[in-house]
N, CA, C and O atoms as a Maestro MAE file, in Angstrom:
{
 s_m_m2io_version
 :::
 2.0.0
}

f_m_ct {
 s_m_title
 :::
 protein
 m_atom[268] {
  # First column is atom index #
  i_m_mmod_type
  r_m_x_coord
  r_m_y_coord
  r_m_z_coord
  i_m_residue_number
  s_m_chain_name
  s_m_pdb_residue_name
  s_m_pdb_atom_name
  i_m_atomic_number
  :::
  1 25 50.730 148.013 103.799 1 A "UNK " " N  " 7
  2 3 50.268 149.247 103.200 1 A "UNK " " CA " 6
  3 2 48.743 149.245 103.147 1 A "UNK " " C  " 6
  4 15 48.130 148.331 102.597 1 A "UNK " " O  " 8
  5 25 48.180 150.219 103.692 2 A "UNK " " N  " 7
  6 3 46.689 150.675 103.311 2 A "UNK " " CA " 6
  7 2 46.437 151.734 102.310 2 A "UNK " " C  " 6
  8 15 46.799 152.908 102.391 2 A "UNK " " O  " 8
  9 25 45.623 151.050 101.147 3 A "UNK " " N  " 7
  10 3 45.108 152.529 100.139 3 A "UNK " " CA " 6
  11 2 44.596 153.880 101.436 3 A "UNK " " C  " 6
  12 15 43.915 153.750 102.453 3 A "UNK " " O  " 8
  13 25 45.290 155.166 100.822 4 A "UNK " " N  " 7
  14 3 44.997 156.225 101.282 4 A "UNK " " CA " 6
  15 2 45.458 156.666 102.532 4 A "UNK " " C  " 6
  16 15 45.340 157.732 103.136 4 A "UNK " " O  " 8
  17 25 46.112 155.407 102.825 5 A "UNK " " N  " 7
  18 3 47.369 156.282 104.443 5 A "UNK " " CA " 6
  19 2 48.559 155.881 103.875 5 A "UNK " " C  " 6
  20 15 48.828 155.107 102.956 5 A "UNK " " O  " 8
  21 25 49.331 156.689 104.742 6 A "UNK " " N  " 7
  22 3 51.162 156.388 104.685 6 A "UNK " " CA " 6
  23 2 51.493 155.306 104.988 6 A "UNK " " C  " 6
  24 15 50.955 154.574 105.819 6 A "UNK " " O  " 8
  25 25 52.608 155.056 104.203 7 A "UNK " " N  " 7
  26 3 53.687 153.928 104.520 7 A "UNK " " CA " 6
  27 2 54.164 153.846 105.621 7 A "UNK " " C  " 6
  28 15 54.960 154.778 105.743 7 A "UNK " " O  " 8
  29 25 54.106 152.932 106.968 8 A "UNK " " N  " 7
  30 3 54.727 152.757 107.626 8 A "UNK " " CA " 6
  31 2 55.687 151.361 106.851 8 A "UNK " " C  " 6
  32 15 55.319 150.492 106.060 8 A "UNK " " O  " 8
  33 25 57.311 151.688 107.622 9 A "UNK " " N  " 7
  34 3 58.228 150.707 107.363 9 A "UNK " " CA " 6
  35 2 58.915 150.190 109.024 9 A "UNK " " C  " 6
  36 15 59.608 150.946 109.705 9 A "UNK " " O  " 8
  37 25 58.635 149.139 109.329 10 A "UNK " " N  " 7
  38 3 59.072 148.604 110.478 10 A "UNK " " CA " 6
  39 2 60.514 147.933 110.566 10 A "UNK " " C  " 6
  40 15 60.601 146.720 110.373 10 A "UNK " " O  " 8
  41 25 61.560 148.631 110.832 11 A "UNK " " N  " 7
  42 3 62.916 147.328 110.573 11 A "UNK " " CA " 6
  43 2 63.373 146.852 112.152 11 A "UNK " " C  " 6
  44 15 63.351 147.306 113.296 11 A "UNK " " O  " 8
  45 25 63.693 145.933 111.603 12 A "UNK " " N  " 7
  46 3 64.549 145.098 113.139 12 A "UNK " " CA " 6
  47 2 65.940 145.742 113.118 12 A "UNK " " C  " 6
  48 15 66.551 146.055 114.140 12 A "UNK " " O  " 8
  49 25 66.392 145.914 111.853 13 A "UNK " " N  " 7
  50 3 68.091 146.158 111.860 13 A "UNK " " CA " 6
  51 2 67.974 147.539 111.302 13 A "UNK " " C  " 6
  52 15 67.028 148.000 110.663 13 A "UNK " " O  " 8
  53 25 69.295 148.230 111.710 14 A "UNK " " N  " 7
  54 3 69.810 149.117 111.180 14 A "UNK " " CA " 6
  55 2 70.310 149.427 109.558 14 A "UNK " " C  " 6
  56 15 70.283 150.483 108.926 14 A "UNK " " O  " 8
  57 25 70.732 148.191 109.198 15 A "UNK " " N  " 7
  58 3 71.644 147.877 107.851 15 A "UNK " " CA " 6
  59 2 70.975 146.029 107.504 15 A "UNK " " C  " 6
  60 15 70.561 145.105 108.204 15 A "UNK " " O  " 8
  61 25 71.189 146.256 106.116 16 A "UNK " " N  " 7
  62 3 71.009 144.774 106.166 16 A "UNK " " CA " 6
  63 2 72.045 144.087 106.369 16 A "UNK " " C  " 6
  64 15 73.098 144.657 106.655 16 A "UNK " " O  " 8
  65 25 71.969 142.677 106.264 17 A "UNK " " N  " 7
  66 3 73.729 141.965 106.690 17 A "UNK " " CA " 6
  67 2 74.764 141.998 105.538 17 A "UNK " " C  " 6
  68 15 75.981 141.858 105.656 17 A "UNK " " O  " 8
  69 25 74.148 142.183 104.548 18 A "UNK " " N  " 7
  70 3 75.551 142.222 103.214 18 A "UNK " " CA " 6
  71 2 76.174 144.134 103.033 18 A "UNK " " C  " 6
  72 15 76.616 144.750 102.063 18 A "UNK " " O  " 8
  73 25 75.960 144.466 104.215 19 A "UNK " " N  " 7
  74 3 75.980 145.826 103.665 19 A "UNK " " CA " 6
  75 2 77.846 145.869 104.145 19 A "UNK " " C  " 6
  76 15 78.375 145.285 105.090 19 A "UNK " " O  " 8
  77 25 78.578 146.892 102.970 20 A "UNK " " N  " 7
  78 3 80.136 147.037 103.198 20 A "UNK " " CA " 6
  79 2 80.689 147.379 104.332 20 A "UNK " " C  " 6
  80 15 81.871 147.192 104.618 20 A "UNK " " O  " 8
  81 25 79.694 147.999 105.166 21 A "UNK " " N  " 7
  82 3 80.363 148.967 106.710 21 A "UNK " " CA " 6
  83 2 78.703 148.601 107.338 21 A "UNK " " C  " 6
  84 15 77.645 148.222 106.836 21 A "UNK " " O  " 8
  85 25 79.279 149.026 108.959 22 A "UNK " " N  " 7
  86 3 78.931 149.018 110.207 22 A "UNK " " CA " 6
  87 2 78.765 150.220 110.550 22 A "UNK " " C  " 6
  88 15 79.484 151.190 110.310 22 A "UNK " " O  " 8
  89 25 77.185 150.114 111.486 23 A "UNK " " N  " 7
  90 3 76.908 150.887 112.150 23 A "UNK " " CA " 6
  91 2 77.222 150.956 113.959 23 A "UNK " " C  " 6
  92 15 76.939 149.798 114.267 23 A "UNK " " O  " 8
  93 25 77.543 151.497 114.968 24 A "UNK " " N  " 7
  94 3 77.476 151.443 116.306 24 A "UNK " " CA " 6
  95 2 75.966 151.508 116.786 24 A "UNK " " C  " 6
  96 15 75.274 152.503 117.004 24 A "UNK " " O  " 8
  97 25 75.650 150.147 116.888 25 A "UNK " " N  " 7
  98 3 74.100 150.029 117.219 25 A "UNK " " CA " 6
  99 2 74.089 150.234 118.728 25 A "UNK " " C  " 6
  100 15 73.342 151.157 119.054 25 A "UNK " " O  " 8
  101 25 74.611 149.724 119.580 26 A "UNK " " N  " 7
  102 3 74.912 150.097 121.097 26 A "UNK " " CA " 6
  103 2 74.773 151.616 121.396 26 A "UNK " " C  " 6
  104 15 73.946 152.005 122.221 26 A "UNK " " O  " 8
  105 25 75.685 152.579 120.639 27 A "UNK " " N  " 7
  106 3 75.704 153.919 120.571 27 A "UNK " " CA " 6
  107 2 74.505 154.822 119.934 27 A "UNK " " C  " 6
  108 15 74.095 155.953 120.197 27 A "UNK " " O  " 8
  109 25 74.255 154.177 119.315 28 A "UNK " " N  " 7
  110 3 72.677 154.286 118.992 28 A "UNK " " CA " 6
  111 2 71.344 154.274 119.848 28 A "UNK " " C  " 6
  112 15 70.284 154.868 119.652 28 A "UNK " " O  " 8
  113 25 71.774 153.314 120.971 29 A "UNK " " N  " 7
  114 3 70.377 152.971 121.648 29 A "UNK " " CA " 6
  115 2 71.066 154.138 122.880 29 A "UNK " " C  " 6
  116 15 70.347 154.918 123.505 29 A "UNK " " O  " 8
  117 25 72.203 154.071 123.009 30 A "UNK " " N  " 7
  118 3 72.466 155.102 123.928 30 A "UNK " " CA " 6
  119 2 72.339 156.436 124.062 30 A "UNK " " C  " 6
  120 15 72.509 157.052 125.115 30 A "UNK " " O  " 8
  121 25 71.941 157.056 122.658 31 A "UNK " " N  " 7
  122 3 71.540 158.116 122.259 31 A "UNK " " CA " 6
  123 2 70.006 158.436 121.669 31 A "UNK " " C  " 6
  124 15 69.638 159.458 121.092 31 A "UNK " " O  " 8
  125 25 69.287 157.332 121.971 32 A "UNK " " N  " 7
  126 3 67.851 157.128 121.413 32 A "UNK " " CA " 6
  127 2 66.676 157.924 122.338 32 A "UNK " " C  " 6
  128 15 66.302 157.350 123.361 32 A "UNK " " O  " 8
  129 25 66.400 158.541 122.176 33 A "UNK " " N  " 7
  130 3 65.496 159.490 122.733 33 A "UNK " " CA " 6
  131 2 63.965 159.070 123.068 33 A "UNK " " C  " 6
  132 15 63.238 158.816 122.108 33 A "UNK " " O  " 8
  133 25 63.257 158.956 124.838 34 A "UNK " " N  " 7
  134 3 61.818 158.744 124.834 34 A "UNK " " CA " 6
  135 2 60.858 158.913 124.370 34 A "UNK " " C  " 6
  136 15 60.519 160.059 124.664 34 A "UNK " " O  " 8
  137 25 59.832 158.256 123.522 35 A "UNK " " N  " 7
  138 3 58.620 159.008 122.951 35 A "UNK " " CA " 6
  139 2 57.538 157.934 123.391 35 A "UNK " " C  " 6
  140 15 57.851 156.865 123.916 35 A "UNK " " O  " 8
  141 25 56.172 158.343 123.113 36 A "UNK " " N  " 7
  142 3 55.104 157.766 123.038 36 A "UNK " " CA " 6
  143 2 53.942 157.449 121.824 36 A "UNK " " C  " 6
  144 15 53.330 158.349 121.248 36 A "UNK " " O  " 8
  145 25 53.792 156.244 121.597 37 A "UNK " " N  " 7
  146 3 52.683 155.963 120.622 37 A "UNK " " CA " 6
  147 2 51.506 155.212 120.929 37 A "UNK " " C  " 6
  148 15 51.727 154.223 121.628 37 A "UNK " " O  " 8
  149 25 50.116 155.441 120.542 38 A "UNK " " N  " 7
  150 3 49.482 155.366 121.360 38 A "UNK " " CA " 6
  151 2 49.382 154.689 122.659 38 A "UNK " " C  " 6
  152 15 48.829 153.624 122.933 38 A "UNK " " O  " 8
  153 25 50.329 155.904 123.762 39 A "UNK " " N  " 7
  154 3 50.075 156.092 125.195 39 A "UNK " " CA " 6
  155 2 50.952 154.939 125.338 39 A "UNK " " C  " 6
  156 15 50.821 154.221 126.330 39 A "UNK " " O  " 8
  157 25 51.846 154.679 124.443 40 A "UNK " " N  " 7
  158 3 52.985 153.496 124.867 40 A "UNK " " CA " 6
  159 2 54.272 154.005 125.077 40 A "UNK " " C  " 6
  160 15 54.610 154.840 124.238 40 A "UNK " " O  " 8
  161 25 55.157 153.726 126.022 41 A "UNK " " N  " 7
  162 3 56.252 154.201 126.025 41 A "UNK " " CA " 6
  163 2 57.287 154.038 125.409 41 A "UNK " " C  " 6
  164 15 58.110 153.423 126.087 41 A "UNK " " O  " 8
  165 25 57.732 154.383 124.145 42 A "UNK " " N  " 7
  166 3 58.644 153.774 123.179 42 A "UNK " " CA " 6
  167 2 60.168 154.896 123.434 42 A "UNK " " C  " 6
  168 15 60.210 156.002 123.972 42 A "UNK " " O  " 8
  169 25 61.516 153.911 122.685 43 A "UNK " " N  " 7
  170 3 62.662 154.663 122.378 43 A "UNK " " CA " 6
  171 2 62.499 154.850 120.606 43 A "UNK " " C  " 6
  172 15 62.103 154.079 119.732 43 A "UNK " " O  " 8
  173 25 62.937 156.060 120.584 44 A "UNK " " N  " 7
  174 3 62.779 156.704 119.233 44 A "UNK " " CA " 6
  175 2 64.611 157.032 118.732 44 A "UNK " " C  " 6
  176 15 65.313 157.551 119.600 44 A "UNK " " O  " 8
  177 25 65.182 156.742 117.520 45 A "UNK " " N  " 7
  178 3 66.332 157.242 117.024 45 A "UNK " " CA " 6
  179 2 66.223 158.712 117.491 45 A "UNK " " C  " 6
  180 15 65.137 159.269 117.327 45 A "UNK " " O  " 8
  181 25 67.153 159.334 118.005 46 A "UNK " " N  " 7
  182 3 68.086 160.769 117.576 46 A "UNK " " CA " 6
  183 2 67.695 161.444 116.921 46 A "UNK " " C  " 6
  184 15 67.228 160.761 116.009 46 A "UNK " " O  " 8
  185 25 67.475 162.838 116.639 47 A "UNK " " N  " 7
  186 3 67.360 163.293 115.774 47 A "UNK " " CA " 6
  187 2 68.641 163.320 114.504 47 A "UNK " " C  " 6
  188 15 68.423 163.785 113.385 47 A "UNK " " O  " 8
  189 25 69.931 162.753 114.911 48 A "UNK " " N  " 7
  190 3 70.897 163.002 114.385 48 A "UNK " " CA " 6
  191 2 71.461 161.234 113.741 48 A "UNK " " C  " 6
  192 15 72.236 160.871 112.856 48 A "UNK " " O  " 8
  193 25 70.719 160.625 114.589 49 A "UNK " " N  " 7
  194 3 70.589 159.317 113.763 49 A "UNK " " CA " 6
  195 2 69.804 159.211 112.729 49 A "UNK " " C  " 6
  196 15 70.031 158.892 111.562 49 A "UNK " " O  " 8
  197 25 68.669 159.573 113.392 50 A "UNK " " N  " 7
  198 3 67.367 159.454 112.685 50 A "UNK " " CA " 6
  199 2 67.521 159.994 111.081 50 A "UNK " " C  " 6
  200 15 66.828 159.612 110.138 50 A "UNK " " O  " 8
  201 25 68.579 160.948 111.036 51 A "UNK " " N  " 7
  202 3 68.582 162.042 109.829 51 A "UNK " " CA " 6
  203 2 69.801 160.949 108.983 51 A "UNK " " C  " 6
  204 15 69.828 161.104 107.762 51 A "UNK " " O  " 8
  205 25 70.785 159.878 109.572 52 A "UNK " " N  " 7
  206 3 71.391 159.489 109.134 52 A "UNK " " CA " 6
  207 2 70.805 157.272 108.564 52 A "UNK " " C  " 6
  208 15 71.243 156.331 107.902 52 A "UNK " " O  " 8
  209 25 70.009 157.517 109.154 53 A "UNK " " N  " 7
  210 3 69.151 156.433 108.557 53 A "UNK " " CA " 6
  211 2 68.056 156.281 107.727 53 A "UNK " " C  " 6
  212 15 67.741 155.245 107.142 53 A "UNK " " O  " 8
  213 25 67.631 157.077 107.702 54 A "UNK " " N  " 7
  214 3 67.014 157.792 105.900 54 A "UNK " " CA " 6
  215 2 67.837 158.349 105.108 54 A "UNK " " C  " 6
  216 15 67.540 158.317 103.913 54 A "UNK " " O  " 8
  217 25 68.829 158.875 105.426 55 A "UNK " " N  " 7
  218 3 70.201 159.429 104.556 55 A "UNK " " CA " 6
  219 2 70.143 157.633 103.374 55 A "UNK " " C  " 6
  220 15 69.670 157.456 102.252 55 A "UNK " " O  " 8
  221 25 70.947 156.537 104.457 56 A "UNK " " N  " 7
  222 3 71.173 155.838 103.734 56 A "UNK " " CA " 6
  223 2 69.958 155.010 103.836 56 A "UNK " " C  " 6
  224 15 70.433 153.878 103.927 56 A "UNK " " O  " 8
  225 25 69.112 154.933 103.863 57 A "UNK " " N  " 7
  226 3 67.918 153.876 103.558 57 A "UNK " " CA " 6
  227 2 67.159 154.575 102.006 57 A "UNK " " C  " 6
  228 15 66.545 153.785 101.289 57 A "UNK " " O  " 8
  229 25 67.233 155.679 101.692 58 A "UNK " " N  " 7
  230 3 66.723 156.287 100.610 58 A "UNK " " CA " 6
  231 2 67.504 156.379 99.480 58 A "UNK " " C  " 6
  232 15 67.078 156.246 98.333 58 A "UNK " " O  " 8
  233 25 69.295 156.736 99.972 59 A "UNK " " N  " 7
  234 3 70.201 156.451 98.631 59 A "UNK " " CA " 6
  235 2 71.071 155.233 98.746 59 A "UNK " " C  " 6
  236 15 71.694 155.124 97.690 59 A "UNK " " O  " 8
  237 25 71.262 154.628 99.273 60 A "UNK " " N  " 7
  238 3 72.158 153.623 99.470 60 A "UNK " " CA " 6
  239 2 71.172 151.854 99.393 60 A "UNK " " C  " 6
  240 15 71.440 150.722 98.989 60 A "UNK " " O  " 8
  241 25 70.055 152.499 100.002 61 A "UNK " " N  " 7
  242 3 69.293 151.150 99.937 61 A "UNK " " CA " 6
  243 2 67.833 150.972 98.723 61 A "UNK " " C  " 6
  244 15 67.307 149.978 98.223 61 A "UNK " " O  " 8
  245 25 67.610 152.182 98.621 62 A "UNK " " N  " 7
  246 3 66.733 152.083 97.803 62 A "UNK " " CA " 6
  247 2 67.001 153.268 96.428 62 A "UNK " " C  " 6
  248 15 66.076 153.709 95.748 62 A "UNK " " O  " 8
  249 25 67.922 153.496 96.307 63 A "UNK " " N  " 7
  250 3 68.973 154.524 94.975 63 A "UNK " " CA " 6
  251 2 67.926 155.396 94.638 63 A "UNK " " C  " 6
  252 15 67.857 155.666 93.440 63 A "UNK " " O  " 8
  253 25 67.134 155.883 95.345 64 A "UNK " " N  " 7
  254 3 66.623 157.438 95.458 64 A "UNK " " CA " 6
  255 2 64.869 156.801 94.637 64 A "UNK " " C  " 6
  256 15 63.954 157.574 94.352 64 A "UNK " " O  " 8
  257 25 64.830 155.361 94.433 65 A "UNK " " N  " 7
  258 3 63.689 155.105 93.333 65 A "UNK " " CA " 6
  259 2 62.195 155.793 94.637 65 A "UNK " " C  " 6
  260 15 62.012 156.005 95.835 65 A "UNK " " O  " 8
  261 25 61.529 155.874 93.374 66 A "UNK " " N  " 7
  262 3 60.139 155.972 94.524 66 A "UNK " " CA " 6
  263 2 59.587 157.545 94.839 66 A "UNK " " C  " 6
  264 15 58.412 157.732 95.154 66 A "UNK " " O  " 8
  265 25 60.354 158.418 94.746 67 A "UNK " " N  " 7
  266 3 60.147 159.586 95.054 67 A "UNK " " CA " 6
  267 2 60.435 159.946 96.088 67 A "UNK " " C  " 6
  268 15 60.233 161.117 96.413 67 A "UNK " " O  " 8
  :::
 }
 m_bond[267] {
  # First column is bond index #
  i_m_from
  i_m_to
  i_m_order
  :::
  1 1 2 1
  2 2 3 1
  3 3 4 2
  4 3 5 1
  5 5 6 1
  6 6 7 1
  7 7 8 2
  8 7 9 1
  9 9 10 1
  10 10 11 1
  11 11 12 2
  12 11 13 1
  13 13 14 1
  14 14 15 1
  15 15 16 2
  16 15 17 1
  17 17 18 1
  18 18 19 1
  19 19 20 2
  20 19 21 1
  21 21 22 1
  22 22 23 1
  23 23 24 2
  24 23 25 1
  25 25 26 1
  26 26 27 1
  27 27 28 2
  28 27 29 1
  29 29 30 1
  30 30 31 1
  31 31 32 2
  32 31 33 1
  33 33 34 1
  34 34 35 1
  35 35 36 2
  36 35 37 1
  37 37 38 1
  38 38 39 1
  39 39 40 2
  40 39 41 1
  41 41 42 1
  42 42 43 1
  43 43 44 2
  44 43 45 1
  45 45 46 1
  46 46 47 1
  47 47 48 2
  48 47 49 1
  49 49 50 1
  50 50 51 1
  51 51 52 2
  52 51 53 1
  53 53 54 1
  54 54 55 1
  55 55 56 2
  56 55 57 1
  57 57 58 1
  58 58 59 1
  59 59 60 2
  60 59 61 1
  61 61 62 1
  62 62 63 1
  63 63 64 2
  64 63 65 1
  65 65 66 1
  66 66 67 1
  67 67 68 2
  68 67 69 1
  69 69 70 1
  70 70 71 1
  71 71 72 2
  72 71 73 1
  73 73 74 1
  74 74 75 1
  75 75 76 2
  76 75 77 1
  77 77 78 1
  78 78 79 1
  79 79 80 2
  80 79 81 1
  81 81 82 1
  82 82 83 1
  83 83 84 2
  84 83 85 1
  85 85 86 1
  86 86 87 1
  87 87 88 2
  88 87 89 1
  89 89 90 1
  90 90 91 1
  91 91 92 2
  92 91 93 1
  93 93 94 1
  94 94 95 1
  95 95 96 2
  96 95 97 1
  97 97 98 1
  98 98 99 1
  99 99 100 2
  100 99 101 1
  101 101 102 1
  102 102 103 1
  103 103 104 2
  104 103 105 1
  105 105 106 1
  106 106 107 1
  107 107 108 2
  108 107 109 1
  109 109 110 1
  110 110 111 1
  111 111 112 2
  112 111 113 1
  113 113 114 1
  114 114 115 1
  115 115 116 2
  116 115 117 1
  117 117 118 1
  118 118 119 1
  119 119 120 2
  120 119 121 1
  121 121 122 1
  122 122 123 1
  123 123 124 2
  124 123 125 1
  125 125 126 1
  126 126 127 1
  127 127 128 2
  128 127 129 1
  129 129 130 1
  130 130 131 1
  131 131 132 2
  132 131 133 1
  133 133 134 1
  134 134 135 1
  135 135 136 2
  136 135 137 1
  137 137 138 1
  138 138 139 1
  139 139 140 2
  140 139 141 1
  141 141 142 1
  142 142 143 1
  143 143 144 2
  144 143 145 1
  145 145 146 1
  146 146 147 1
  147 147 148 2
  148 147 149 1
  149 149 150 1
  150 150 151 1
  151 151 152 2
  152 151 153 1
  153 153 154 1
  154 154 155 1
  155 155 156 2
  156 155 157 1
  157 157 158 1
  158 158 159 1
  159 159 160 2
  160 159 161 1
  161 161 162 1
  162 162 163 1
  163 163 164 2
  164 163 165 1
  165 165 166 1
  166 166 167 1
  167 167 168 2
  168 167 169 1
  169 169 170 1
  170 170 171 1
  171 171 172 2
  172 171 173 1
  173 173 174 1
  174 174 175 1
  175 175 176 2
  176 175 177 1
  177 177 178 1
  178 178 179 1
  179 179 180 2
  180 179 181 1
  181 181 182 1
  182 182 183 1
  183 183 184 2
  184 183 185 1
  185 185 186 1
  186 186 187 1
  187 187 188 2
  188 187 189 1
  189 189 190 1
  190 190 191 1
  191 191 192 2
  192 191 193 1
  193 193 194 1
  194 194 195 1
  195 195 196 2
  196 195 197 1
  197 197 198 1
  198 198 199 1
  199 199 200 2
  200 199 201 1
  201 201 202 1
  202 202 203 1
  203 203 204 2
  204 203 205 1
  205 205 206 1
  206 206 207 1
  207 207 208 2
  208 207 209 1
  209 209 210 1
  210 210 211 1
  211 211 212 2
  212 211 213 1
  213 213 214 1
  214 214 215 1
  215 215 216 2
  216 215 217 1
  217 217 218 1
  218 218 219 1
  219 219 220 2
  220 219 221 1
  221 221 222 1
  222 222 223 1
  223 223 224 2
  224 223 225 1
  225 225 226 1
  226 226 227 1
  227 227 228 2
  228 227 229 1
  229 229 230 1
  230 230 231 1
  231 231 232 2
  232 231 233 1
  233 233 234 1
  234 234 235 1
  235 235 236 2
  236 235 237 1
  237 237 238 1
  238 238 239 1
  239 239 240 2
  240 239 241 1
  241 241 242 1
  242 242 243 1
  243 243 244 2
  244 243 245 1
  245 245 246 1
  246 246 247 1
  247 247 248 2
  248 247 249 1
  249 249 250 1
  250 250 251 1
  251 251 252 2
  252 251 253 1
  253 253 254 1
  254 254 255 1
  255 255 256 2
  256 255 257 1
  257 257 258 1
  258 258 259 1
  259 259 260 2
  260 259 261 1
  261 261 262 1
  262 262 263 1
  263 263 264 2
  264 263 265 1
  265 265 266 1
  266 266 267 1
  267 267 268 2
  :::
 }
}
């Protein structure tokens, strides 16, 4: 974290390992969409993943604290 910019959060995993259920991570990368950051060629989540991994990273992993 830097005073006065945003939070970036970097994860390796989808879920942590004690979590009750599974995600299709394979199906995931198969649906992961091209983007670029600076002028790098990256895979980016789905928009429809993407909406379902802040779903549960905000209530399930972090119970809505934080704002």
């Amino acid at each position: 974290m830097k005073k006065g910019a945003p939070i970036v959060e970097l994860h390796w995993t989808i879920l942590e390992e004690e979590e009750p259920f599974s995600i299709d991570v394979e199906a995931m990368w198969a649906r992961s969409v091209p983007a670029e950051i600076a002028g790098v060629g990256v895979r980016g989540l789905s928009v429809e993943d993407l909406l379902l991994h802040l779903s549960l990273h905000l209530t399930y992993q972090h119970r809505l604290v934080g704002g």
